[in-house]
C-alpha positions as CSV (number, residue, x, y, z in Angstrom):
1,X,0.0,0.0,0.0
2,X,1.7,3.3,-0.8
3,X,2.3,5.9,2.3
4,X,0.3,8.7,1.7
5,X,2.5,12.5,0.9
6,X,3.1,14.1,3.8
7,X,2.2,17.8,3.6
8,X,5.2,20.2,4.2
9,X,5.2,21.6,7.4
10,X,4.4,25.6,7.3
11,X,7.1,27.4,8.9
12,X,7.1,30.3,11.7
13,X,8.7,33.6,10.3
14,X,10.7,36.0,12.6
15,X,11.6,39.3,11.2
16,X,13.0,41.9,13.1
17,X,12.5,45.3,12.1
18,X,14.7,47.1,14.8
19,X,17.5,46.5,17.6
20,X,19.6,44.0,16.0
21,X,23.5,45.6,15.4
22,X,22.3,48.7,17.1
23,X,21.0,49.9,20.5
24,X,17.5,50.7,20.2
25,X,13.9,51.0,17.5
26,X,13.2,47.3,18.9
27,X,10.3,45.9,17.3
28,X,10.2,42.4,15.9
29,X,7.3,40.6,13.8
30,X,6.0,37.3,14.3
31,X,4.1,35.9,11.5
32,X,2.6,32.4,10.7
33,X,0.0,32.0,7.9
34,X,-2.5,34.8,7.6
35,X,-1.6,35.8,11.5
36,X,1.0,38.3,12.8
37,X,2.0,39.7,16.0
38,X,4.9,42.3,17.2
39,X,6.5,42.8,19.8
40,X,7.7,45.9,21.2
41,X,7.8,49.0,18.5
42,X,10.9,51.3,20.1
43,X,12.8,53.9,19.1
44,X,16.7,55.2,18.7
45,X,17.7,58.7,19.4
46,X,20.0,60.2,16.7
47,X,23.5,60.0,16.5
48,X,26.5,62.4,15.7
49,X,25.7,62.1,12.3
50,X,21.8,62.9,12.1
51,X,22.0,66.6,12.4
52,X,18.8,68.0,13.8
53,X,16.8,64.7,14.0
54,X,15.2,64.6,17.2
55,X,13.9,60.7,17.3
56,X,14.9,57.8,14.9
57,X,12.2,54.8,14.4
58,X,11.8,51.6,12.2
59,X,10.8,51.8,8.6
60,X,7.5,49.1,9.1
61,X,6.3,49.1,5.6
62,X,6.4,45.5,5.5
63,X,3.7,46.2,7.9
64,X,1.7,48.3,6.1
65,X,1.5,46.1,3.2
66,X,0.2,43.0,5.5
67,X,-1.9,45.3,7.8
68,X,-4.9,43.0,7.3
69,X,-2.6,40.0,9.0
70,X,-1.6,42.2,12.2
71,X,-3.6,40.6,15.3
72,X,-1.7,43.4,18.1
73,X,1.7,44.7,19.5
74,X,2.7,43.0,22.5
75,X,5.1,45.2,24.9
76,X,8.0,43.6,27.2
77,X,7.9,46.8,29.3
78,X,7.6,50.8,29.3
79,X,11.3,52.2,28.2
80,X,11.6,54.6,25.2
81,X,13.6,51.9,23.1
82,X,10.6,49.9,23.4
83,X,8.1,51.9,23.3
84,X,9.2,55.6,21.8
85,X,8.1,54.6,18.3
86,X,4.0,53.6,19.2
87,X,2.6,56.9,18.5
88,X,4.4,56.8,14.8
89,X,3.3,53.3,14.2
90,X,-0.7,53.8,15.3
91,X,-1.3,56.5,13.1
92,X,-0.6,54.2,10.2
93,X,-1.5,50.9,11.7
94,X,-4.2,51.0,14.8
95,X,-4.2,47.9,15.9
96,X,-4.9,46.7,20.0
97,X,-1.3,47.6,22.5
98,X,-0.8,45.0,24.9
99,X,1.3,46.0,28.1
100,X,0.9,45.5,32.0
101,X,-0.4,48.7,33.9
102,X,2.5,50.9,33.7
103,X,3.8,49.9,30.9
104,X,0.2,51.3,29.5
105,X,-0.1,53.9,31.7
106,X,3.7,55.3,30.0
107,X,2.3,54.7,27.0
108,X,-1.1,56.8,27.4
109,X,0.5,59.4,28.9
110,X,2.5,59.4,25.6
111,X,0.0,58.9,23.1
112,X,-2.5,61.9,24.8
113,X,0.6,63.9,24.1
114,X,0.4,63.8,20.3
115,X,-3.7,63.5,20.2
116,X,-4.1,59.8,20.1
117,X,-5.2,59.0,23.3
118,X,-8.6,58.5,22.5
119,X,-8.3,56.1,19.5
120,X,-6.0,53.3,20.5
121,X,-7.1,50.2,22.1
122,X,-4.9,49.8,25.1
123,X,-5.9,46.0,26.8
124,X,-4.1,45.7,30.3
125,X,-1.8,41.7,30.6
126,X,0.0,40.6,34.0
127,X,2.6,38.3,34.7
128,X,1.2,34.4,34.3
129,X,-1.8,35.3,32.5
130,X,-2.2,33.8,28.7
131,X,-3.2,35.9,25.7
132,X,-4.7,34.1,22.1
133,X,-3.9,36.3,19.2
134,X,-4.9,34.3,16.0
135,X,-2.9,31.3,15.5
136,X,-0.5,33.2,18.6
137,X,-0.7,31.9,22.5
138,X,1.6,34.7,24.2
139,X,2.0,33.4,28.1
140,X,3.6,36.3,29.9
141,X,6.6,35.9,32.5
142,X,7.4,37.5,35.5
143,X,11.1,39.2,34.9
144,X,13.6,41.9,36.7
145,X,14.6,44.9,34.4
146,X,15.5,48.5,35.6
147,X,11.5,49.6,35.2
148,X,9.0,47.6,36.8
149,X,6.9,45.3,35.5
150,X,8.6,43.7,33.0
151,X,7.9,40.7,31.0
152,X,9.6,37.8,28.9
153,X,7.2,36.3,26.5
154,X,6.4,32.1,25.9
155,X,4.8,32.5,22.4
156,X,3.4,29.3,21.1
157,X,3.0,29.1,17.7
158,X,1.8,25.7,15.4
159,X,5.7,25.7,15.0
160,X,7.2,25.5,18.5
161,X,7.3,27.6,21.1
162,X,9.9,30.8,21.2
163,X,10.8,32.3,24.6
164,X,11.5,36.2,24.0
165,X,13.4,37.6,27.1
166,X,12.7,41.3,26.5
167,X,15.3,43.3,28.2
168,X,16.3,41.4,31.6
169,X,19.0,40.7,34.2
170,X,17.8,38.4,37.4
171,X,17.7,40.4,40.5
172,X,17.5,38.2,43.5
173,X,16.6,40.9,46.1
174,X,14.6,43.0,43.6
175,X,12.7,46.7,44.8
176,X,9.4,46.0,44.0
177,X,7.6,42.7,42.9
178,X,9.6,39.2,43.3
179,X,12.6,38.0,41.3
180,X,12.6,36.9,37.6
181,X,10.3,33.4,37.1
182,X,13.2,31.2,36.6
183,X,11.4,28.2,37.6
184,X,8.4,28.6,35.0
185,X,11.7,29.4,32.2
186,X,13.0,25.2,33.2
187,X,9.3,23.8,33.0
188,X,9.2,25.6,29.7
189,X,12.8,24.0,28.6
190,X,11.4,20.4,29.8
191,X,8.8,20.6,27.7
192,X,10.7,22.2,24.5
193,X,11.5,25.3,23.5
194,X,12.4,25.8,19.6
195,X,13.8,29.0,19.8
196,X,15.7,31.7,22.3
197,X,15.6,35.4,21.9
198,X,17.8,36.9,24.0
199,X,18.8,40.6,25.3
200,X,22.1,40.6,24.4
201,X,23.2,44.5,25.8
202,X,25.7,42.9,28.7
203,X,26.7,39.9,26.8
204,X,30.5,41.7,27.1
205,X,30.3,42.1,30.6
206,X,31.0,38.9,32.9
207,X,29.8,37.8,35.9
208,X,27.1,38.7,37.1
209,X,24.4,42.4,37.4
210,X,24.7,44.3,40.4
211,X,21.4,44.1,42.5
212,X,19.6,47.4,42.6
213,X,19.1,46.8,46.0
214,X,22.7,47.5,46.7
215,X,22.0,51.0,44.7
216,X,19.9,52.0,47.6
217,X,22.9,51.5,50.5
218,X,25.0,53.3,48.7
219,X,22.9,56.0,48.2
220,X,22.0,55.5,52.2
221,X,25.9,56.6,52.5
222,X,26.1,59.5,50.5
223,X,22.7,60.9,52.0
224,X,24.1,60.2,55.3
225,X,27.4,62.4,54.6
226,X,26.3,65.0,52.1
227,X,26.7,67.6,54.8
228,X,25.2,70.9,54.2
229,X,25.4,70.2,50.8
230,X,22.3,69.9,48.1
231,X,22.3,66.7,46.5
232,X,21.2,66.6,42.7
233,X,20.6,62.9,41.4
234,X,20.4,62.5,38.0
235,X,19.3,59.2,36.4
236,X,16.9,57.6,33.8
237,X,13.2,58.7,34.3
238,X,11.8,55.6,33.6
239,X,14.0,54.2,36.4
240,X,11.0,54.0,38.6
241,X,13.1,51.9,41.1
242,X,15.8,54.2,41.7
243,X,13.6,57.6,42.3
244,X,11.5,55.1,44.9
245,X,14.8,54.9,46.8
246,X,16.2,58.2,46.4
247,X,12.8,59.7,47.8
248,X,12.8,56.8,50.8
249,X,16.9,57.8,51.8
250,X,15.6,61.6,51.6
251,X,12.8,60.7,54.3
252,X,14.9,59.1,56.5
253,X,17.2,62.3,56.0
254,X,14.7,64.7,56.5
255,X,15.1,65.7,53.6
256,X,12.3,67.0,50.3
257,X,12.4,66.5,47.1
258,X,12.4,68.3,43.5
259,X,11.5,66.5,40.5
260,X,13.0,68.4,37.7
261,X,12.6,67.8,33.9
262,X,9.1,66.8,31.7
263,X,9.4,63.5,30.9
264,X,10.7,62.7,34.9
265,X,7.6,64.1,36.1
266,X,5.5,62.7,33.6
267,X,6.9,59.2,35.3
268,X,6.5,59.7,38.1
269,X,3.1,60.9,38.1
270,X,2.1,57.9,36.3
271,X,3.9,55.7,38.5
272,X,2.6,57.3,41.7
273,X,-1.0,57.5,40.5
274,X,-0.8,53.0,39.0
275,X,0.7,52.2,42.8
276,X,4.0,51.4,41.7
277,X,5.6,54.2,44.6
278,X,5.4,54.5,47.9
279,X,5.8,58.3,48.3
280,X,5.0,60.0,52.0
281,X,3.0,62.7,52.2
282,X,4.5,66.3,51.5
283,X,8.0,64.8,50.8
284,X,7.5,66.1,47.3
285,X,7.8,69.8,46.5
286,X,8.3,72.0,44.0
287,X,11.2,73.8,42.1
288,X,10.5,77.2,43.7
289,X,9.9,75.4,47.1
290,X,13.4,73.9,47.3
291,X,14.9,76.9,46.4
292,X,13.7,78.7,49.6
293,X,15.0,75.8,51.3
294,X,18.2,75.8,53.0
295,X,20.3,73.5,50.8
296,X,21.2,70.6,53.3
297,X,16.8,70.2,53.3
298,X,17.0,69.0,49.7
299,X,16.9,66.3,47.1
300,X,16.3,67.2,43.1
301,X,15.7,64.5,40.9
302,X,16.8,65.1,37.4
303,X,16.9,64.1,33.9
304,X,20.2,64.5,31.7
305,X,22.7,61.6,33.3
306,X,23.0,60.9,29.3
307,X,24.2,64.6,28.7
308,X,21.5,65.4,26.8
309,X,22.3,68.5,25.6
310,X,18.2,70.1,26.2
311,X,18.0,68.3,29.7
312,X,17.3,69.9,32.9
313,X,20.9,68.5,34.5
314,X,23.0,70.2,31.2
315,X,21.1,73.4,31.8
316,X,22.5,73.2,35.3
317,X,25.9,72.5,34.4
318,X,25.7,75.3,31.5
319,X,24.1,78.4,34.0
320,X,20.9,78.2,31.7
321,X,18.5,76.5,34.0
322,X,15.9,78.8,34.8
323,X,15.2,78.2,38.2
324,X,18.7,75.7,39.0
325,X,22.2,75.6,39.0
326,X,25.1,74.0,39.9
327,X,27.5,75.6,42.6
328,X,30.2,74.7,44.8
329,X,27.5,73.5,47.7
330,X,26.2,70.4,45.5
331,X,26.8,66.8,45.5
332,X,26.0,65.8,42.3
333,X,25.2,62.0,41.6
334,X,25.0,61.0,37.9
335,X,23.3,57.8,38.6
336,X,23.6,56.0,35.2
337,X,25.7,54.5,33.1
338,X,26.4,56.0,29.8
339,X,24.9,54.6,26.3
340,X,27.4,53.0,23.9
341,X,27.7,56.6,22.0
342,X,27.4,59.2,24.6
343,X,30.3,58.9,26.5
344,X,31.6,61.9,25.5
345,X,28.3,63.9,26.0
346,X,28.5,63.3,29.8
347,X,32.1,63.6,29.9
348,X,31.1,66.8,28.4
349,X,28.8,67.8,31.5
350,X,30.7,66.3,34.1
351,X,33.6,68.7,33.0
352,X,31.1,71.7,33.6
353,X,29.8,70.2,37.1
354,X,32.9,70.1,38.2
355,X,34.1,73.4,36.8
356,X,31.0,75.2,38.7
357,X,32.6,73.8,41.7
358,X,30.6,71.4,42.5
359,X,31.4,68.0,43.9
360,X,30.3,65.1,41.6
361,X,30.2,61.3,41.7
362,X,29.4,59.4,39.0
363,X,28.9,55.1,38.3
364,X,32.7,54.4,37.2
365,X,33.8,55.5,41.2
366,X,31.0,54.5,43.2
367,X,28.1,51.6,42.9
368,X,25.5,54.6,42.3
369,X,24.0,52.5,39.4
370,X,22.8,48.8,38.9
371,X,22.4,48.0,34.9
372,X,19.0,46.3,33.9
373,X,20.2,43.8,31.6
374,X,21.8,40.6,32.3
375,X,25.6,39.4,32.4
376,X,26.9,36.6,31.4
377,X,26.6,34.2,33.6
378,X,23.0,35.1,33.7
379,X,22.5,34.7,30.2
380,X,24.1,31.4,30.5
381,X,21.3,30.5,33.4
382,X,18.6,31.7,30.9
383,X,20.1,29.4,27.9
384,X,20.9,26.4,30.2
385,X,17.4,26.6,31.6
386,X,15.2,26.6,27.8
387,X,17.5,24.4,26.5
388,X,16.3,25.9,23.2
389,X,16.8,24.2,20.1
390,X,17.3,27.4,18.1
391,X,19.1,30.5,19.6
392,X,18.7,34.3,18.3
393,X,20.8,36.8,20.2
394,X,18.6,40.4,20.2
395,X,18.8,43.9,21.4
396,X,22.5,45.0,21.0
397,X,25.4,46.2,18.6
398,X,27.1,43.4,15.9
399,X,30.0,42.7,19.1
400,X,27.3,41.7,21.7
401,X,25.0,39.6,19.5
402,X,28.4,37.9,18.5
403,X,29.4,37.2,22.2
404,X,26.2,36.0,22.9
405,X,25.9,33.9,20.2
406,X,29.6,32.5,21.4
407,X,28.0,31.6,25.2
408,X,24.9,29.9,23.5
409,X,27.6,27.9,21.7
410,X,29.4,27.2,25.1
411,X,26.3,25.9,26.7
412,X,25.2,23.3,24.3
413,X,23.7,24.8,21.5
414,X,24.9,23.6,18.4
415,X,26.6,26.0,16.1
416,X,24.2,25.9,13.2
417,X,21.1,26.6,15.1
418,X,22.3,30.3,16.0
419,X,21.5,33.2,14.3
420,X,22.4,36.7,14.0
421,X,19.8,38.2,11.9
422,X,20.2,42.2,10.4
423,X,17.0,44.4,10.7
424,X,14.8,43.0,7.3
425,X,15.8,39.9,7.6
426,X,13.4,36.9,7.5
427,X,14.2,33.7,9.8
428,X,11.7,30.9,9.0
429,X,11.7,28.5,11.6
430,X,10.1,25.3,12.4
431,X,10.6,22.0,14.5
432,X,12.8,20.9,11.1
433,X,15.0,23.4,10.8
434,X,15.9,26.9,10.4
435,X,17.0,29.3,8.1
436,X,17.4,32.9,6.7
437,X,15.2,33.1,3.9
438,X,14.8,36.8,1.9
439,X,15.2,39.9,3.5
440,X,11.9,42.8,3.7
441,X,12.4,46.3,3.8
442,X,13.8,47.8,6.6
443,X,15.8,51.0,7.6
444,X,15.7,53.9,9.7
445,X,12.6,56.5,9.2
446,X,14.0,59.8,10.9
447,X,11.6,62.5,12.3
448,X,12.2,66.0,12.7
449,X,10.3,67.9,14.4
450,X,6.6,67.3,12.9
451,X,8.0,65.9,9.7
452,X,8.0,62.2,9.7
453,X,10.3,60.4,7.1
454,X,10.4,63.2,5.0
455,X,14.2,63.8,5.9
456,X,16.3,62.0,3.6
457,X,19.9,61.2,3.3
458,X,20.3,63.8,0.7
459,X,18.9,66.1,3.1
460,X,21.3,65.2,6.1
461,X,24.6,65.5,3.7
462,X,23.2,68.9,2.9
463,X,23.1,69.5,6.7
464,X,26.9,67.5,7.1
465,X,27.8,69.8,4.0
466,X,26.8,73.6,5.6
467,X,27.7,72.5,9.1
468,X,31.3,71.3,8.4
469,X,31.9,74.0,5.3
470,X,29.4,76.7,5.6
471,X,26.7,78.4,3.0
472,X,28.2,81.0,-0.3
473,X,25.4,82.4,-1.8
474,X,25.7,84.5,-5.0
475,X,22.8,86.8,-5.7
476,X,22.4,88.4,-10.1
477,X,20.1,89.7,-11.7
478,X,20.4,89.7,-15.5
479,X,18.8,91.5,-18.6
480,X,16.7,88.6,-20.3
481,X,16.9,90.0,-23.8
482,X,20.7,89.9,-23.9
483,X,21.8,87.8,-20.4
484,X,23.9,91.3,-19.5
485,X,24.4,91.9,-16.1
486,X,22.3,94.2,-14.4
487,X,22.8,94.5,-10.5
488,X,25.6,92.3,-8.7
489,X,26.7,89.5,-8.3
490,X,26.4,90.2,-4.9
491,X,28.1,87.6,-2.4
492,X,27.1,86.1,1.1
493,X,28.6,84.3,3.6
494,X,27.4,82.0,6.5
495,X,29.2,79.5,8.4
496,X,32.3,79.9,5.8
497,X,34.2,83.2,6.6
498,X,33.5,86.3,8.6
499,X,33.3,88.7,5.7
500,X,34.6,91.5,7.4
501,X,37.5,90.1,8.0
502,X,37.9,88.4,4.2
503,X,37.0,91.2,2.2
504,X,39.8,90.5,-0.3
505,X,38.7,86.9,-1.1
506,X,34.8,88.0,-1.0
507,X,35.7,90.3,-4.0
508,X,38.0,88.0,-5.6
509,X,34.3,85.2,-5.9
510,X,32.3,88.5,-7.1
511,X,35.0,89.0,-10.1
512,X,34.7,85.6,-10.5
513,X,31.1,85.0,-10.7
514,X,30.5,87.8,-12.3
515,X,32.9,86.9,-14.9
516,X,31.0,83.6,-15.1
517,X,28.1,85.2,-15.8
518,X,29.9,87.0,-18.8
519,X,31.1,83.8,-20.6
520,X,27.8,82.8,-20.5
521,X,26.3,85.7,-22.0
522,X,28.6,85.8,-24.5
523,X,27.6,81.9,-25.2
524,X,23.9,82.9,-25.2
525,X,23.3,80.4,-23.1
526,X,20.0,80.7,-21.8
527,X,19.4,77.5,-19.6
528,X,19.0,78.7,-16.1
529,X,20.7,74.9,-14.7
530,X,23.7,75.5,-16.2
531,X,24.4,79.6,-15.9
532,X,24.0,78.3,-12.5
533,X,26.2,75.2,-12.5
534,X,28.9,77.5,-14.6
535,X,29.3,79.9,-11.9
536,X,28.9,77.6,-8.9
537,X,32.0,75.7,-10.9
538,X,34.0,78.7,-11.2
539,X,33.4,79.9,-7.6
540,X,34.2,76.5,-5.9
541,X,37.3,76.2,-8.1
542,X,38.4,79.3,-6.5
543,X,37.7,78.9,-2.8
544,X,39.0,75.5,-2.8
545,X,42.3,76.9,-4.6
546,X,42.7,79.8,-1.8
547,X,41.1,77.7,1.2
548,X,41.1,74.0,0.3
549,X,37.4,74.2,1.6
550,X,34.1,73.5,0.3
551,X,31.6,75.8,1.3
552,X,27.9,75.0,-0.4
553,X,27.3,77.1,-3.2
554,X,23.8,78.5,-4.5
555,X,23.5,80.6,-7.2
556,X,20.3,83.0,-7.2
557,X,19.8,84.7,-10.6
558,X,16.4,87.1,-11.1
559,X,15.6,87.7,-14.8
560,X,14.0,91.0,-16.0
């Protein structure tokens, strides 16, 4: 009797569209037959490069095009990089958000900011509960981060079942809530777990993560022999943990504090209002309040431990706070490590701290910060206790996915079952195998301002272009019936020489546009392009000859 065809099996497909090789714009799609999910939709702040951009986000028109497919956007927890790009996304794609309370509660707070509070489904998930989305059974897991509430994700598809850390570390003496659900991570490995996804930020670092508990004795110390002196603590806003026990040392201090900086406040009213602190009554004041205050009374809380340059701590350091600065009778605490990137930015501010005569301490001296994401040796714990077939380092630069990839290795996992996707790029995945099949689009969409994606990279080497050379602009205007010249060429500079102080050379680029201009009337050209391009040629010729610079030329001619 002959064996009847067996139908090929459909396979899972993983695509992520942010936070692999860089740090931040997470956001990864699940899809399996007509059904998709996606988890977390973050976004990257600019870098050096981006010159005026204020956010960077994922390029999701992969999304678009399968809109019809999307079943909801699951959230691991409430930071920007995993959440910065929702108000973006839903305006395109308004689909249900998924997020435990203050996750949710961050997020409304940001979408009534840009007008969207009222039209996005926002559906409230806890730790052990189970959510069905299509062909999707997402069972959330209790997990330590640096924000609370944070979750790992068991997402059971008709392919397997892929664990998704989110952005962890395991804290055995946690703040708030109990430590990381290790034990519900081994029944998952017993019973099989096709693929890993793993944070991979600390995969460089060994050992293991400091506890944030031991965050709070030292700051028990410094409160306890800060003097007379004001203390200033500046540290993430979404670190909900660390403001909780900065605001319990001032109590036992006798001390108030100051929140200082939007997006701090915006926290912490969110966090207070949800439950998530424990503040006592009249310990918080205002700005004004703690400036009648004599200093060794107060506490301010502050954004800007990344050197932000329009952050409330950099206004300190730079006298253009309006209502704080620095002085020799602070004790400044810059409770944060920085971001692979800004390590001169702080460097930056600490320099100006210090030069105001203030005294300040920052995470390379003292243990004034605990990072959020895993070490080593606890991403080892995490891969030894799934056991997972398949292993996909996530979240973190091409070095960090590579390390991790190289523990996975160590612990068992079989060199041809990892995977270090790039943004676009489509795993499909099933009990059989594995493999990288196609790439989508993908890329960064940047947003200035109100303008969403409609900054380009012509647009940014035009900005690169005026800001490392500076702007010529020659202004004609010519007779149309015979191209003579009429008035000019006038000449102005910006960014490229103080023309007071050139006059010489200015003249020398109005003889020579104005010359230019001649050869081309004398050719009867008549083709506005290239009388411009033949004077722009002849003026950069020059200035590069005199200066060996490269100023950007435009050329304004007005016919009458």
């Amino acid at each position: 009797m002959a064996k009847k065809s067996k139908k090929k099996a459909e396979k899972l497909k993983i695509i992520p569209l942010g936070g692999m090789h860089e740090i931040g714009k997470n956001l990864t799609v699940f899809e399996y037959g007509e059904d998709i999910i996606i988890v977390d939709c973050g976004m990257a702040f600019p870098d050096d490069e981006m010159l005026g951009i204020d956010v960077v986000i994922p390029d999701v028109s992969y999304l678009v095009k399968n809109i019809e497919k999307i079943r909801g956007i699951v959230l691991t927890h409430g930071h920007e990089d995993h959440i910065g790009a929702l108000p973006y996304f839903l305006r395109d794609i308004n689909v249900p958000v998924f997020g435990t309370k203050l996750t949710l509660g961050i997020v409304k707070n940001k979408l009534n900011e840009h007008g969207m509070g009222k039209t996005t489904e926002l559906m409230t998930v806890s730790a052990g509960e189970k959510l069905e989305l299509g062909c999707f059974t997402i069972e959330f897991i209790r997990s330590n981060h640096s924000i609370p509430d944070p979750l790992m994700l068991a997402i059971t598809t008709p392919a397997g079942t892929v664990i998704h850390t989110g952005d962890f570390k395991i804290d055995p003496t946690p703040i708030q809530s109990e430590m990381i659900d290790l034990a519900r991570l081994g029944e998952l490995g017993k019973k099989g777990v096709l693929l890993l996804m793993s944070d991979s930020t600390n995969a460089c670092r060994p050992g293991i993560s400091m506890s944030e508990s031991r965050v709070g004795d030292s700051f028990e110390n410094i409160f306890k022999n800060a003097g007379e002196k004001r203390i200033i603590v500046a540290t993430f806003s979404s670190n909900v943990h660390r403001i909780q026990q900065i605001i319990d040392a001032a109590a036992r201090h006798g001390r108030k504090v100051a929140i200082s900086g939007r997006s701090m406040v915006n926290i912490t009213n969110v966090s207070m209002e949800l439950g998530y602190m424990d503040v006592p009554e009249g310990i918080i004041i205002d700005i004004d309040s703690a400036n009648r205050m004599p200093d060794s009374k107060v506490v301010i809380v502050t954004t800007g431990s990344q050197g932000e340059p329009m952050s409330a701590l950099y206004r300190m350091a730079f006298s253009d706070h309006k209502k704080l600065e620095a002085g020799p009778n602070d004790l400044i605490v810059i409770s944060a490590s920085p971001i692979p990137g800004n390590e001169k930015m702080v460097s930056r501010v600490v320099n100006a701290l210090m030069r105001s005569g203030a005294e300040v301490m920052y995470e390379a001296l003292n243990d004034i910060h605990a990072s959020g994401h895993a070490c080593q040796e606890e991403q080892k714990i995490i891969l030894a206790l799934t056991k997972p077939q398949f292993f996909m380092p996530v979240h973190g630069e091409y070095l960090h996915l590579k390390k991790h990839a190289s523990l996975a290795k160590a612990v068992g996992v079989a060199q041809e079952n990892i995977f270090i996707l790039e943004n676009g790029n489509m795993l499909e995945i099933n009990e059989d195998g594995a493999k990288i099949n196609g790439k989508v689009q993908s890329g960064r969409v940047l947003v200035d301002g109100l303008g969403v994606g409609d900054v380009s990279g012509v647009v940014l080497r035009d900005r690169k272009h005026l800001a490392q050379d500076g702007l010529i602009v020659i202004v004609a205007t010519i007779d149309s019936s015979d191209n003579s010249i009429i008035a000019g060429p006038e000449v102005v500079s910006r960014g490229f020489v103080y023309m007071r102080e050139a006059e010489d050379l200015m003249e020398h680029v109005r003889m020579t546009a104005k010359q230019a201009l001649t050869i081309c009337a004398e050719k009867n050209m008549t083709e506005w392009n290239a009388i411009k391009s033949t004077v722009k040629s002849a003026v950069s010729d020059l200035l590069y000859t005199k200066t060996k610079r490269s100023p950007m030329i435009l050329t304004v001619i007005t016919e009458i």
